[in-house]
C-alpha positions, 0 to 999 in steps of 0.5 A, a space after each residue: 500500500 501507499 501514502 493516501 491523496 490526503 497524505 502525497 499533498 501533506 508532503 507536497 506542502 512541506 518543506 522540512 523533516 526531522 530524520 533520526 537515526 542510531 549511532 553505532 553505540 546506539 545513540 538515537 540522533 534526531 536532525 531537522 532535514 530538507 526532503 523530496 518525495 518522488 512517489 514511492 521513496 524519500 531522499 534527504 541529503 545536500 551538496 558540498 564536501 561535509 555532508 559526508 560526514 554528518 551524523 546521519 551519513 556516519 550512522 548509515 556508514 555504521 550498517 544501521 540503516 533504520 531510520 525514521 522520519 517525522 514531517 508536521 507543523 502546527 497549524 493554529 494554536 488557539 485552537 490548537 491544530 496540529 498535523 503530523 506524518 511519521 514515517 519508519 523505512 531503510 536508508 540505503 547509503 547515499 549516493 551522487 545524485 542532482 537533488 533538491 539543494 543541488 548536486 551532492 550525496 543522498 540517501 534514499 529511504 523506503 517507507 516500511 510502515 507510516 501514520 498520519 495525524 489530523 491532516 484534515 486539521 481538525 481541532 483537537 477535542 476530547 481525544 487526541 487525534 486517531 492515526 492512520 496506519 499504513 503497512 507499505 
């Protein structure tokens, strides 16, 4: 299964992810990323000589290729109205390619399993809001 119509313009209208990743010692790093979504994977990465060594780039390097990526935003907070789409995949390690921010080094990431929140936005009542689970 895939993302839903409701789900592929979410992540059309943002522009931001954070992406979390494990060191080797098994410490979680959380980074905030640009994105693409082409259809079916995600890649995150950018230009210039240093991206290789970024956290995210070493944790892959280090064999662990499970990654998640959260996208949302806060779209009123009186009344609060939040969105969300969370994400977990496999990082591949990254390769050359032209992409959002340029040329430069990118990983792609296939979805596994995701959960959307409120992208309706609706305002919160009683219950926070129900999720919707995606197996992919």
């Amino acid at each position: 299964m895939g993302f839903t119509a409701e789900e592929l313009e979410y992540l059309r209208s943002q522009p931001l992810a954070r992406l979390a990743t494990v060191g080797a010692d098994g410490q979680p790093d959380v980074v905030p990323v640009a994105f693409e979504f082409d259809g079916a994977v995600f890649w995150v990465g950018g230009g210039g000589p240093s991206v290789a060594g970024t956290r995210k780039f070493r944790n892959l390097a280090a064999g662990n290729h499970q990654v998640a990526i959260v996208i949302d935003d806060l779209v009123s907070l009186e009344p609060f109205i939040a969105r969300s789409l969370r994400v977990y995949g496999r990082a591949d390690s990254p390769v050359e390619r032209v992409g959002l921010v340029g040329p430069g080094l990118y990983s792609r990431i296939t979805p596994t399993v995701s959960w959307s929140w409120n992208l309706a936005g609706e305002v919160v009542g009683d219950t926070w809001y129900p999720a919707n689970k995606t197996i992919h």
